[in-house]
C-alpha positions as a printed Julia matrix, in Angstrom:
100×3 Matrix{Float64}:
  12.1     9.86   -3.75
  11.34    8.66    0.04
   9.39    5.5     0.47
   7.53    4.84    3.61
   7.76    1.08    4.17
   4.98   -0.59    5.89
   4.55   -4.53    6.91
   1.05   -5.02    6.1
  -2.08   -2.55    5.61
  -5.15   -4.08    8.11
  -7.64   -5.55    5.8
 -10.46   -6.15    8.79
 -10.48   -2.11    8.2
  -9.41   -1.36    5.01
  -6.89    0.78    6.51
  -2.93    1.43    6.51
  -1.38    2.91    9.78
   1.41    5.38    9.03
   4.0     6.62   11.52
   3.06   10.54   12.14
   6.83   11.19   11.93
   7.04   10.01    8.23
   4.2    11.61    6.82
   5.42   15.15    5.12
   4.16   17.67    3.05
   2.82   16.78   -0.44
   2.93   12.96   -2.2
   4.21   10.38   -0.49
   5.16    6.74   -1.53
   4.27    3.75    0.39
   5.26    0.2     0.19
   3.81   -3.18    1.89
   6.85   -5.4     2.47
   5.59   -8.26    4.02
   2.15   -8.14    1.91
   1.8   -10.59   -0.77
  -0.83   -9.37   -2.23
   0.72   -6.04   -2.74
   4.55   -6.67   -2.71
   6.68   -4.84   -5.46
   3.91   -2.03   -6.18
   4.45    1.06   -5.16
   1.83    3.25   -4.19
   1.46    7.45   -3.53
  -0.96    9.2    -1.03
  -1.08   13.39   -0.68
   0.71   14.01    2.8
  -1.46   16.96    3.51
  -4.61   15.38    3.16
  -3.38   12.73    5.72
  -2.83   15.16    8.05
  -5.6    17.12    7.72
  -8.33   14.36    7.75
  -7.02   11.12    9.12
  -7.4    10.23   12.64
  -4.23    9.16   14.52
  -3.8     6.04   17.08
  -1.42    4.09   17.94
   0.42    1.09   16.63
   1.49   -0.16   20.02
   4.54    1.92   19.99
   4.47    5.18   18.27
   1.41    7.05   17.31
   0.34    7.06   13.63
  -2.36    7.86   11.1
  -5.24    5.59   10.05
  -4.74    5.84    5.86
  -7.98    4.28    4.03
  -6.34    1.82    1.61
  -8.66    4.22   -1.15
  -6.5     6.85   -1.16
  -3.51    4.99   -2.13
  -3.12    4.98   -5.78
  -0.6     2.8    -7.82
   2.6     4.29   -8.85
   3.67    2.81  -12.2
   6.98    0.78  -11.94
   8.59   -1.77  -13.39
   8.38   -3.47  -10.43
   4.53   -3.14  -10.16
   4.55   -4.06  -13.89
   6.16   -7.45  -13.05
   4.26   -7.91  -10.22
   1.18   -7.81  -11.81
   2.44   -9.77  -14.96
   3.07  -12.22  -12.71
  -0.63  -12.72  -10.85
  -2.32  -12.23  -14.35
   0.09  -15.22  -15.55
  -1.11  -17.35  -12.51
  -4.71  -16.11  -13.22
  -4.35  -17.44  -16.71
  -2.83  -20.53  -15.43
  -5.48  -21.48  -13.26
  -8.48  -20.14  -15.52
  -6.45  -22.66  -18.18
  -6.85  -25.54  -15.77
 -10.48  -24.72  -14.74
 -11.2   -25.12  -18.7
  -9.82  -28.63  -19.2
């Protein structure tokens, strides 16, 4: 399995830019490394459908496609498991606090 690493999606657009040359044919699997919101999950978009309907600009450097954050859905891992064990425990922990 190939995993497309990305920094950060761009949350003033809801979008994720994706280097042309690492999008392929059929799923792919993305991951935010730098993103705490979303680091350890793994998510999966459809390759062709990225190709056929996203627009491409460029990052700067390198031209890529503008991925709506909606199309990526969650992979099941443990990693994702953990990860979001972990924000419902801090959830809990502050929802706890609010209480008393």
């Amino acid at each position: 399995m190939r995993v497309i690493e990305i920094w950060m999606p761009r949350y003033h657009d809801r979008t994720a830019l994706v280097a042309e040359c690492k999008v392929k044919v059929g799923v792919n699997y993305i991951r935010f490394t730098k993103d705490p919101n979303r680091k350890g999950i793994l998510y999966k978009v459809d390759g062709d459908r990225v190709r056929e309907e996203c627009e491409i600009t460029s990052n700067g450097k390198i031209k890529c496609f503008v991925v709506p954050l909606g199309w990526l859905e969650e992979v099941e891992t443990k990693e994702s498991e953990r990860a979001r064990e972990s924000t419902n425990a801090i959830f809990r922990d502050v929802m706890e606090e609010i209480r008393t």
